[in-house]
C-alpha positions in Angstrom: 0.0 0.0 0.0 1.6 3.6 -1.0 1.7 5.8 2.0 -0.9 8.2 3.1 0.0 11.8 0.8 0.9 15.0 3.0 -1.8 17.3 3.2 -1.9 19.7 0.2 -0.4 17.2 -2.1 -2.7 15.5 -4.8 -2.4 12.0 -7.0 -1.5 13.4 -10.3 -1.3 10.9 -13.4 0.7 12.1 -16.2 0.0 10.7 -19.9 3.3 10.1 -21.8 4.6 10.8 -18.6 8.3 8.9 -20.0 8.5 11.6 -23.0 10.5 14.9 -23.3 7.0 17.1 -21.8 5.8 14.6 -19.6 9.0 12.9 -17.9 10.9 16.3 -16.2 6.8 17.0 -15.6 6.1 13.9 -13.6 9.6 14.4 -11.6 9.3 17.6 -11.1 5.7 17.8 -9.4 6.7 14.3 -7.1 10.3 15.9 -6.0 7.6 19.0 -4.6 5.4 16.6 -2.9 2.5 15.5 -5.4 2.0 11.5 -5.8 2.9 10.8 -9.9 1.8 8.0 -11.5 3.6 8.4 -15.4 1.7 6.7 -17.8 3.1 6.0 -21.8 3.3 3.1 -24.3 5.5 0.3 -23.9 9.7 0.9 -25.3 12.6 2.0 -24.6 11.5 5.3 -22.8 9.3 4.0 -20.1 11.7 0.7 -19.8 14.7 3.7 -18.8 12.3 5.4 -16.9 11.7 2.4 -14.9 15.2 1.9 -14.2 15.4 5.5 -13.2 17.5 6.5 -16.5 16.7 9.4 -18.2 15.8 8.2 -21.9 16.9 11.6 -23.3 19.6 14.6 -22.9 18.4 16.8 -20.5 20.2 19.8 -18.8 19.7 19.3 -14.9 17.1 15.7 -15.7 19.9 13.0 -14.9 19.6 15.2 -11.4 16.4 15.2 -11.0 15.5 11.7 -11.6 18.5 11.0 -9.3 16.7 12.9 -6.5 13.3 11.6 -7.2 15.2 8.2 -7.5 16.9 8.5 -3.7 14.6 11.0 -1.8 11.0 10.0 -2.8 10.8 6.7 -4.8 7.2 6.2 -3.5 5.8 9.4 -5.2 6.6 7.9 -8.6 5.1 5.2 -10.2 5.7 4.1 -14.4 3.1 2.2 -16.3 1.5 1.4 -19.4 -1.9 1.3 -17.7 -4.5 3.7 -18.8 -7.2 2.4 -15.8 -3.9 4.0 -13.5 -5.6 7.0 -14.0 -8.6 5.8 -11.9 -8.3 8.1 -8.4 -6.1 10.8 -9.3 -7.2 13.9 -8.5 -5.5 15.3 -11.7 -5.1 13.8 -15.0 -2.2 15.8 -17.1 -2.4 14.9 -20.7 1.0 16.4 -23.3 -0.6 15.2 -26.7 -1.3 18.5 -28.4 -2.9 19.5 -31.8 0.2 19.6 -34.5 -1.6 20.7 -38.1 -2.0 18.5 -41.4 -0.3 19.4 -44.5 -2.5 21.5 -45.3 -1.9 23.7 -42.1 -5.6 22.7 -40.5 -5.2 21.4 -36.6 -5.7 18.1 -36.6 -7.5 16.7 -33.7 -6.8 13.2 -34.3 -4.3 12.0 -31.5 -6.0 14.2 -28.8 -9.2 13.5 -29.6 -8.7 9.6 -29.4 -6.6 9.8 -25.9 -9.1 11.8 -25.1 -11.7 9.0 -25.8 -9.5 6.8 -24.7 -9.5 7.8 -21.0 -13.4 8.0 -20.6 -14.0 4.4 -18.7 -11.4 5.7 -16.3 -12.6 9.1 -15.4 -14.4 9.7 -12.3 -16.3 12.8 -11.1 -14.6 15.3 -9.1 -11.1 14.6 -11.3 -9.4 17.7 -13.5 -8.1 17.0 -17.0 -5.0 19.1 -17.3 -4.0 19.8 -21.0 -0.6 20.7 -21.6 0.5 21.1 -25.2 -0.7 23.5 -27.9 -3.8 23.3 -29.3 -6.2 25.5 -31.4 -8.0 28.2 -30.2 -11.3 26.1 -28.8 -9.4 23.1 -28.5 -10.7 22.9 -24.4 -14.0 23.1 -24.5 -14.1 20.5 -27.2 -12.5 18.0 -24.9 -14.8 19.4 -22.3 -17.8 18.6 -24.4 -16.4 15.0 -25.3 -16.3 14.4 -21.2 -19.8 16.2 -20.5 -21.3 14.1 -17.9 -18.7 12.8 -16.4 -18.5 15.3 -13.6 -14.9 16.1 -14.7 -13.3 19.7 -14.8 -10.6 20.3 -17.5 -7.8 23.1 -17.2 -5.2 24.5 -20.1 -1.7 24.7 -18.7 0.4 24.9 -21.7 4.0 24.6 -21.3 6.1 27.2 -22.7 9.9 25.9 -21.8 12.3 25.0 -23.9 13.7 21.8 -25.5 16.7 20.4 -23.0 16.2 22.6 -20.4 12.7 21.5 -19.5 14.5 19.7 -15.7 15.3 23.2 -14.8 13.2 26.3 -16.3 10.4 24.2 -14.9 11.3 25.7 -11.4 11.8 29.2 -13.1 8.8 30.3 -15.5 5.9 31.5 -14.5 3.0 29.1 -15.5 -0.3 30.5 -17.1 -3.2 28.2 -15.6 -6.6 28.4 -16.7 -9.9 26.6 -15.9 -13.8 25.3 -17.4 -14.6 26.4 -13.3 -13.4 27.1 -10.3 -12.5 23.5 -9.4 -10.1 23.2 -12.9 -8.3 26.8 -11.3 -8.0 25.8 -8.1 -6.4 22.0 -9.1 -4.0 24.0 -11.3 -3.1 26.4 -9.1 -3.1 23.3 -6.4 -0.9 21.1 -8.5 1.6 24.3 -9.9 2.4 26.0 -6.6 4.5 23.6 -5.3 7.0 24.3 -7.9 7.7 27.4 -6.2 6.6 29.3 -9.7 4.3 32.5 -10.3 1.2 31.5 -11.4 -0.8 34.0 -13.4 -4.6 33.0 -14.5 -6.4 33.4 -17.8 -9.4 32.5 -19.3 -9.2 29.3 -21.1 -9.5 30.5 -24.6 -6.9 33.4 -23.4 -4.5 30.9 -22.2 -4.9 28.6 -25.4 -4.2 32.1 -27.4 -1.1 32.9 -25.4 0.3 29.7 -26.4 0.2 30.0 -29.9 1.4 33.6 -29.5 4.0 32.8 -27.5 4.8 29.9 -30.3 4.9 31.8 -33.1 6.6 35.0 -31.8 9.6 32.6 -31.2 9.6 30.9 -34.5 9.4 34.7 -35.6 12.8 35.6 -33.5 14.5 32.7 -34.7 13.9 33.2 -38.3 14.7 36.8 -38.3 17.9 36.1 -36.2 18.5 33.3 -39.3 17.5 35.8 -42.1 20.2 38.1 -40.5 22.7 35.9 -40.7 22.3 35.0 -43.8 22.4 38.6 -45.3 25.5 39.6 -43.3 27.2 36.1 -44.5 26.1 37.1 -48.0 28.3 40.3 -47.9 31.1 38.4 -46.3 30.6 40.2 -42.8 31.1 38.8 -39.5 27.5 38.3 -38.4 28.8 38.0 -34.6 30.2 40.9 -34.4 27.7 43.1 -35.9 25.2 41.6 -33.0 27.8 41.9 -30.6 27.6 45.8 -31.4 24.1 46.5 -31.8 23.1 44.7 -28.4 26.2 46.3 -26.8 24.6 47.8 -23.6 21.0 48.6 -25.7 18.5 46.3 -24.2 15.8 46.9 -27.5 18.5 44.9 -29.5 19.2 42.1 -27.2 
């Protein structure tokens, strides 16, 4: 039998809870307390993961799992079992909505985990989605899960690739809610972290994330196009930045 949780904490499952967004996730909230039970498909992630190996390069991860490994063992559980979902107060799911060819959101893998976890849920429990998805993407799921008594909150993770093990104790996390149950579960299940939370309204927070998305894959392709000019007239592309940010914060 697991032991009783402290009071505060909460039983949290986390779908592909072995992956790049749900792994540092899952350790992360169980080194701060919650209960974790990581959930993904059988191969070679969750069989590391159950060794306590980190399946991937991660800046600050090997030292993480090492903690969770030594210093609270009992707060994290691996498994391939969708029914271990059945009790938590949280459910995290990190499939998101990627687009088709032809640039429309497809729904697809969402919707069918979605589906997928339906025999499991129970009322009172909080679906916590944590990828990008399209504007309206929440209160579709919400709609798939009506009468099931089951709030759903968008959490959408905005850290970076590698670094996930540490910025996941540094940046502020939006939370967002269908009620005041999914707020207060987000806010319940984020504030251990030791993070700012700031709320939005759950088509604001879905917003945000694209925003957020796409104003980075607008820095980085500007920052490339850049490049590529100064190249072009056989400059030294560093130094020119080196200049322009020199003590000027609007260039940095």
């Amino acid at each position: 039998k697991r032991p009783r949780l402290a009071a505060g904490s909460l039983e949290v499952t986390v779908l592909g809870g072995a992956g790049r967004i749900g792994l540092p996730l899952a350790l992360a909230l169980a080194s701060r307390g919650h209960r974790v039970t990581a959930v993904d498909e059988e191969g070679a992630e969750l069989a590391a993961a159950r060794r306590w190996a980190l399946p991937f390069l991660e800046e600050s991860g090997e030292e993480l799992m090492r903690r969770c490994a030594t210093e609270c063992p009992d707060r994290v559980r691996f498994t391939s079992e969708l029914a271990a979902c059945r009790g938590s107060d949280v459910v995290v799911v990190t499939a998101g909505v990627p687009v088709d060819e032809h640039l429309n959101p497809d729904f697809a893998v969402l919707g069918a985990q979605v589906e997928s976890l339906r025999p499991f849920l129970q009322e009172g429990q909080t679906i916590v989605l944590r990828s990008a998805v399209s504007p309206g993407t929440s209160t579709r799921v919400l709609t798939m899960l009506r009468g099931l008594g089951v709030s759903l909150a968008f959490c959408g993770e905005r850290l970076a690739e590698g670094t996930r093990s540490r910025e996941i104790f540094e940046v502020p996390q939006i939370v967002s809610g269908s009620d005041a149950r999914a707020v207060r579960r987000a806010r319940e299940l984020f504030a251990p972290l030791g993070i700012e939370l700031v709320e939005l309204d759950l088509l604001e927070a879905e917003v945000a994330q694209l925003f957020l998305n796409a104003w980075r894959y607008v820095a980085f392709g500007t920052a490339n196009q850049f490049y590529h000019i100064a190249t072009s007239k056989g400059l030294d592309f560093g130094r020119i930045r080196a200049a322009i940010s020199h003590r000027y914060r609007r260039a940095a």
